[in-house]
C-alpha positions as CSV (number, residue, x, y, z in Angstrom):
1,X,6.8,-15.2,-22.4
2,X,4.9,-12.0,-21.9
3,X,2.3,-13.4,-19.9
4,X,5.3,-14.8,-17.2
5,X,7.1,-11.5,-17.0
6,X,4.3,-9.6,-16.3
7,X,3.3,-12.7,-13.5
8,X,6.7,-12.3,-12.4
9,X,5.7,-8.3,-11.9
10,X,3.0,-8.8,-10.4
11,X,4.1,-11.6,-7.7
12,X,7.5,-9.3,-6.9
13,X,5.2,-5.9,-6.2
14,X,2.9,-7.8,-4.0
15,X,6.0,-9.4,-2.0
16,X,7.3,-5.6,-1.8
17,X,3.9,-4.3,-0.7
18,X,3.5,-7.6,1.8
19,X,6.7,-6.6,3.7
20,X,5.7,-2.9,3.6
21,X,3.0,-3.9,5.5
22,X,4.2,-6.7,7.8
23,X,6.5,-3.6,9.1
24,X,4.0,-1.1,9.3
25,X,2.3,-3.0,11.5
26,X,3.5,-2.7,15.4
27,X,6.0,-5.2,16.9
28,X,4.5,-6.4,19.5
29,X,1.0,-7.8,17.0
30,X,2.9,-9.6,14.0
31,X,2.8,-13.2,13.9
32,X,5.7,-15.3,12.7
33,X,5.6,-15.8,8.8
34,X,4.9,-20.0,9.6
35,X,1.5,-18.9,11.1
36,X,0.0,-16.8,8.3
37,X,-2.8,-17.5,6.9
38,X,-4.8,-16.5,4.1
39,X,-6.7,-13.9,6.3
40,X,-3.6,-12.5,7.6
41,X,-1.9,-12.3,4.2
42,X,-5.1,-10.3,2.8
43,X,-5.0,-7.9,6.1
44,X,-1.1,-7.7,5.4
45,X,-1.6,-6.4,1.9
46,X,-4.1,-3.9,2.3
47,X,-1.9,-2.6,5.1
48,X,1.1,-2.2,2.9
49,X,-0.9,-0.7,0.1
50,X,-2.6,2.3,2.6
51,X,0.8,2.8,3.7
52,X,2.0,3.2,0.1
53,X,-0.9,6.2,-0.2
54,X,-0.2,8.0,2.5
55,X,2.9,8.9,1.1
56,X,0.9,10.7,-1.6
57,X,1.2,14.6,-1.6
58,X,0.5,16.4,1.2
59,X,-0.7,20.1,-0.6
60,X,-3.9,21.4,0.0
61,X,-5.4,23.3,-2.9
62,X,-8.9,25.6,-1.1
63,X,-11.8,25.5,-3.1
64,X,-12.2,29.0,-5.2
65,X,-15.2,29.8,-3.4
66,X,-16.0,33.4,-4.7
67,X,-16.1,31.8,-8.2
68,X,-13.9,34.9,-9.5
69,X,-10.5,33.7,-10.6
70,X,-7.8,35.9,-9.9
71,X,-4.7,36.3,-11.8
């Protein structure tokens, strides 16, 4: 029973990244869902999971370049 819901995880987080990145991409070059193929699918995915981490944090922390910390 484990071994299902963890399946069932799995197969919901990819359909949630697969639409994340079936939006991201621009109008005008999706194909209709009936036309996918496994090579579109793949490209879809990894599209959806770069646009998932580039919502990551934005900060920039500089490099203590001096090697002196300052409090």
């Amino acid at each position: 029973m484990d071994l299902l819901s963890l399946f069932m995880i799995a197969v919901m987080f990819a359909t949630i990244v697969f639409v994340i990145g079936r939006y991201a991409c621009p109008k005008h070059d999706r194909v209709p869902l009936i036309e996918v193929d496994h090579v579109l699918l793949w490209t879809t995915l990894r599209r959806g999971w770069h646009a998932l981490g580039s919502f990551g944090p934005l900060t920039y922390y500089p490099d203590d370049t001096d090697g002196a910390s300052r409090a």
